[in-house]
LUMGU-909309 format. One record per atom (N, C-alpha, C): x, y, z; residue in three letters; atom name. Coordinates in pm, 1 decimal, always signed. Atoms other than C-alpha are relative to their C-alpha. Layout:
BEGIN
> X  Y  Z  ALA  CA
...
This chain:
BEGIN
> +85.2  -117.7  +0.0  UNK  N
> +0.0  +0.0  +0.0  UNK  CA
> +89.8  +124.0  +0.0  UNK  C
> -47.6  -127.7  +16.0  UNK  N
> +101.9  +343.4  -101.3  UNK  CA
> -15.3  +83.2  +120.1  UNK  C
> +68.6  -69.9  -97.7  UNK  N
> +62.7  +624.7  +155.5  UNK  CA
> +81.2  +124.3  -11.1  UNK  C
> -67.5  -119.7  +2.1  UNK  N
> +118.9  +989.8  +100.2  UNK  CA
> -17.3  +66.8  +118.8  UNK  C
> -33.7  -81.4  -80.7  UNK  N
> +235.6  +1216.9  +375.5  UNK  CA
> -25.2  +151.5  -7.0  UNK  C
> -47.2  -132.6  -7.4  UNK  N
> +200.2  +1593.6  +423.3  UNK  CA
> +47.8  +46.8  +189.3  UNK  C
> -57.3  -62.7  -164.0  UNK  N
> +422.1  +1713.8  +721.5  UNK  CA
> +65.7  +106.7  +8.4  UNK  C
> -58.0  -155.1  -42.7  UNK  N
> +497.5  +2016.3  +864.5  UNK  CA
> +90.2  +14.0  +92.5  UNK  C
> -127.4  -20.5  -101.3  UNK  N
> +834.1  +2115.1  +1059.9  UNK  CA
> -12.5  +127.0  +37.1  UNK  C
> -16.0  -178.0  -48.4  UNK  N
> +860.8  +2417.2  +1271.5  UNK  CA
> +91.2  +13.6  +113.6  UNK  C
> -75.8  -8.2  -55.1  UNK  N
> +1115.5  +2485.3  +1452.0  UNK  CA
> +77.4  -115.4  +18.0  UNK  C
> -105.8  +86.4  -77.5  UNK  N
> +1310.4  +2165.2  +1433.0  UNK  CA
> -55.4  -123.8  +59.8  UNK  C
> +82.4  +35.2  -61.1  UNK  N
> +1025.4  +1978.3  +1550.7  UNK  CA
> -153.8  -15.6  -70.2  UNK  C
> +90.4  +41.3  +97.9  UNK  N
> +764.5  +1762.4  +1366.5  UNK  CA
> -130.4  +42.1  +74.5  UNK  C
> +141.6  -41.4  -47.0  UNK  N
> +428.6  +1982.6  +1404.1  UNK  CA
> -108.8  -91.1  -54.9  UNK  C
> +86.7  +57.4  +36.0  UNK  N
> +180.7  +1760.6  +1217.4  UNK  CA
> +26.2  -61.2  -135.2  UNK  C
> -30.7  +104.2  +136.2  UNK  N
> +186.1  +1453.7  +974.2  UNK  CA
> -167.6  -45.8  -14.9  UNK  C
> +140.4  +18.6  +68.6  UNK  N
> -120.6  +1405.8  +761.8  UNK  CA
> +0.5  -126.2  -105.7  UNK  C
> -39.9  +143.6  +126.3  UNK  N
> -147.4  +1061.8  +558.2  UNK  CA
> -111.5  -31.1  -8.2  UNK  C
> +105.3  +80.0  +53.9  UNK  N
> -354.4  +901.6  +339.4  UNK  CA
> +36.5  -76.0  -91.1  UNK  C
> -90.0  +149.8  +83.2  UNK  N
> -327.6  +559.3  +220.3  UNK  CA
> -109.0  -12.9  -140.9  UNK  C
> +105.8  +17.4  +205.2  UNK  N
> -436.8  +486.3  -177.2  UNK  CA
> +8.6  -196.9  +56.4  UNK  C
> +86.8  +132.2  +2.8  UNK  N
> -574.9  +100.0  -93.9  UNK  CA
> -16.0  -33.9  -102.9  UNK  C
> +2.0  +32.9  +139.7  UNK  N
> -618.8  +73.8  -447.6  UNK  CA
> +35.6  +71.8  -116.5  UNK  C
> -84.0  -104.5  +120.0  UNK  N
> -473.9  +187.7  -749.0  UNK  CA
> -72.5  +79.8  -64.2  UNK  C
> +55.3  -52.2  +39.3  UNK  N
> -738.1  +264.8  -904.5  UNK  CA
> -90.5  +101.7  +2.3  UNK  C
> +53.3  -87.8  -73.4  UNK  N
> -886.6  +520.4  -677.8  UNK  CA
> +109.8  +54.8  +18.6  UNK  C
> -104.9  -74.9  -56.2  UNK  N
> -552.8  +664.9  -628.3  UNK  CA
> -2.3  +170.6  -9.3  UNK  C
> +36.9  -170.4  -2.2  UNK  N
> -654.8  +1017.2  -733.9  UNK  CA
> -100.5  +49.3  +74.1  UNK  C
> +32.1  -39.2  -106.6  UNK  N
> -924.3  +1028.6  -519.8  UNK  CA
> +60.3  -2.6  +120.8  UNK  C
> -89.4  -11.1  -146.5  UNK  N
> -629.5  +1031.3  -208.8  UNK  CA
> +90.9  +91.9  -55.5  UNK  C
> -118.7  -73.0  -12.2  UNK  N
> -400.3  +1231.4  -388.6  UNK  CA
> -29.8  +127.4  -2.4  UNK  C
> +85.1  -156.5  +22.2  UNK  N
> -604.4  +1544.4  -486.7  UNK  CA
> +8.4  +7.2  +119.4  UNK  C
> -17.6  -95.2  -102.6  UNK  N
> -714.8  +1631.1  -132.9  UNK  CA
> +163.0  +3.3  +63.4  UNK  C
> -98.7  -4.3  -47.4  UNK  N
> -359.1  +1560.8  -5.8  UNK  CA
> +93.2  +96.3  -96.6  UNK  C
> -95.8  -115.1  +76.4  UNK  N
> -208.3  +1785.7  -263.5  UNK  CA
> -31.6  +158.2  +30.1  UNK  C
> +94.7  -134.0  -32.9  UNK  N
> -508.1  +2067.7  -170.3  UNK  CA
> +50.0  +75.7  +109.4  UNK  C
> +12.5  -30.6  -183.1  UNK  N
> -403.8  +1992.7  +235.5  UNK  CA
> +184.3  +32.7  -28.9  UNK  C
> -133.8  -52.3  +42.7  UNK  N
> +2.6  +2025.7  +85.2  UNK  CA
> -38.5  +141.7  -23.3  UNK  C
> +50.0  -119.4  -23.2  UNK  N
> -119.0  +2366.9  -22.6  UNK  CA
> -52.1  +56.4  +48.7  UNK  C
> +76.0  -73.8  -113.8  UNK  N
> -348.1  +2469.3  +244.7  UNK  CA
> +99.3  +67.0  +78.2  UNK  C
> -59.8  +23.0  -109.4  UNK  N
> -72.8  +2398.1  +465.8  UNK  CA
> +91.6  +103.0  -23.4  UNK  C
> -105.9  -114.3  +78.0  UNK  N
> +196.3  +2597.6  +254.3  UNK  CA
> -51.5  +139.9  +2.6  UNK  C
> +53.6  -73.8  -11.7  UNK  N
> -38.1  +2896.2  +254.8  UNK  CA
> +3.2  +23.1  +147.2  UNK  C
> -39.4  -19.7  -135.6  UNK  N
> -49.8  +2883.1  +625.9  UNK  CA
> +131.6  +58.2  +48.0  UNK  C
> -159.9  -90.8  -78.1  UNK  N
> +308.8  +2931.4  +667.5  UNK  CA
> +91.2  +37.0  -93.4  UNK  C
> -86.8  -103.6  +49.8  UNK  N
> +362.4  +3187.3  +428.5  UNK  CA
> +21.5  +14.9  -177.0  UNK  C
> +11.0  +22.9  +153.0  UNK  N
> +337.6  +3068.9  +44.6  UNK  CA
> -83.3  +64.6  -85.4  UNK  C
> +54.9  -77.5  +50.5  UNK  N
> +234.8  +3313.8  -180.0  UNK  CA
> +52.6  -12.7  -149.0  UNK  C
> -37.0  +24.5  +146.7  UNK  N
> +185.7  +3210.5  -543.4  UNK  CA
> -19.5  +126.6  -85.6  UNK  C
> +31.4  -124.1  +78.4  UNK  N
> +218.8  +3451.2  -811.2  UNK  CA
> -113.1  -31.2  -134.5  UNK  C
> +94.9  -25.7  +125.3  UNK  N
> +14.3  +3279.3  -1057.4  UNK  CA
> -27.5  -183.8  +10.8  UNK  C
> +97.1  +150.5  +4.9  UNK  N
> -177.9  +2889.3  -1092.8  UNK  CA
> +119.8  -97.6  -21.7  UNK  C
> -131.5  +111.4  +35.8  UNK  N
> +164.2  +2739.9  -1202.5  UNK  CA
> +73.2  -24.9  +139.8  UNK  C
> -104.4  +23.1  -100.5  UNK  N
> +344.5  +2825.8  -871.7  UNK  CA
> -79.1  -141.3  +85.0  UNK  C
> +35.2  +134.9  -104.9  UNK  N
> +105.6  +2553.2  -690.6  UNK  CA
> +62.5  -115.4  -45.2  UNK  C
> +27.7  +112.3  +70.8  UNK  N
> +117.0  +2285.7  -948.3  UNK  CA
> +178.7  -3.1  -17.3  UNK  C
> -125.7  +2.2  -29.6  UNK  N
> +523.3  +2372.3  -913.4  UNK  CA
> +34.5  -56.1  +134.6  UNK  C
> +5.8  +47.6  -152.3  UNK  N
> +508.0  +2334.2  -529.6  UNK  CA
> +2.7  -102.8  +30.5  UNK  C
> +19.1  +163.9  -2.6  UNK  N
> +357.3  +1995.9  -571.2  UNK  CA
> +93.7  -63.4  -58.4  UNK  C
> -114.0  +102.9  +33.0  UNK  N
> +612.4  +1886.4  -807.0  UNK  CA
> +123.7  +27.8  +70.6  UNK  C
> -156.2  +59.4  -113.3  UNK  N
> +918.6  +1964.2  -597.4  UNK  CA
> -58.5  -59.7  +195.6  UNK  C
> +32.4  +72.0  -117.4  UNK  N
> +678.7  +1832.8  -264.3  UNK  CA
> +80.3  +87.0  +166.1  UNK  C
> -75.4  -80.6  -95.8  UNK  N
> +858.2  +2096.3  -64.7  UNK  CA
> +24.1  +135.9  +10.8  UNK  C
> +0.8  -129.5  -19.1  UNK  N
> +830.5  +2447.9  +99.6  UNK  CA
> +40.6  +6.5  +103.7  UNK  C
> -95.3  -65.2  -66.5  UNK  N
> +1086.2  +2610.9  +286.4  UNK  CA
> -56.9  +87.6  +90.1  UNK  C
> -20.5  -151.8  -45.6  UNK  N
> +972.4  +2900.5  +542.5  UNK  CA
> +111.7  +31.7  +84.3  UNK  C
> -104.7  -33.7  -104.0  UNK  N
> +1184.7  +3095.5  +778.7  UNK  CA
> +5.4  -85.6  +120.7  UNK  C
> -72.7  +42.7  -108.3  UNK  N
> +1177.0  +2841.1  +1063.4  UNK  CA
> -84.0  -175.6  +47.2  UNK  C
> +58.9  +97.3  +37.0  UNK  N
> +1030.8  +2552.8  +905.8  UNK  CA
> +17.6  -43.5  -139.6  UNK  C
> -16.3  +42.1  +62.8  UNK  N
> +913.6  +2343.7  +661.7  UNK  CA
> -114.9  -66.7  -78.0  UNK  C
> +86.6  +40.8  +31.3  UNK  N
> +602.0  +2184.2  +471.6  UNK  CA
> +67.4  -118.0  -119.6  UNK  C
> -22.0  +88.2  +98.3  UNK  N
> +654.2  +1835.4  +269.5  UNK  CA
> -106.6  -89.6  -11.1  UNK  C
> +45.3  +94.7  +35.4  UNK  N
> +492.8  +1611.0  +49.9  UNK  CA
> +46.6  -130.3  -25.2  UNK  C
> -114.8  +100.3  +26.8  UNK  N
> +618.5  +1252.0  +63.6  UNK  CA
> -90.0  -128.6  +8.7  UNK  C
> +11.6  +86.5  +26.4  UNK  N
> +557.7  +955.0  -32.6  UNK  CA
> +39.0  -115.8  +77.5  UNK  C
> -90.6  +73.2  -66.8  UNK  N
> +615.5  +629.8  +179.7  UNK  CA
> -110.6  -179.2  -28.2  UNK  C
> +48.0  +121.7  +33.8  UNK  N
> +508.1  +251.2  +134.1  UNK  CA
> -30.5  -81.8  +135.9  UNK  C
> +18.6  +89.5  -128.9  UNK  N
> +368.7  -52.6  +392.3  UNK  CA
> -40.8  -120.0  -122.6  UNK  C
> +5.0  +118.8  +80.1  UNK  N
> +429.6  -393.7  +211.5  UNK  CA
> -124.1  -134.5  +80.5  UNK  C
């Protein structure tokens, strides 16, 4: 089983891990959409300010936003 992650670092210190497991392949976009939405929610929260519809759909593909004393990631992790 697949299972995507969104976690947030702040200070050094894991503030909140959000997962949702894809159970089947074929539903896999219904788990990844909201987890890409709650990746950007989250990024917006601490500080992400797109300039235009590409910067999200950029965001998502590098799975990672930087702020000043933190961190927001998207990640990927498996359970065999």
């Amino acid at each position: 089983m697949r299972i995507i992650n969104v976690i947030v670092v702040r200070d050094d210190v894991v503030d909140s891990i959000d997962s949702f497991g894809v159970f089947e392949e074929q539903f896999a976009e219904d788990v990844v959409l909201p987890a890409e939405e709650l990746f950007i929610t989250k990024a917006f929260e601490c500080g992400f300010l797109p300039e235009d519809s590409d910067d999200s759909r950029e965001l998502i593909s590098n799975g990672y936003f930087k702020f000043y004393n933190g961190s927001v990631c998207l990640s990927w992790s498996y359970i065999d």
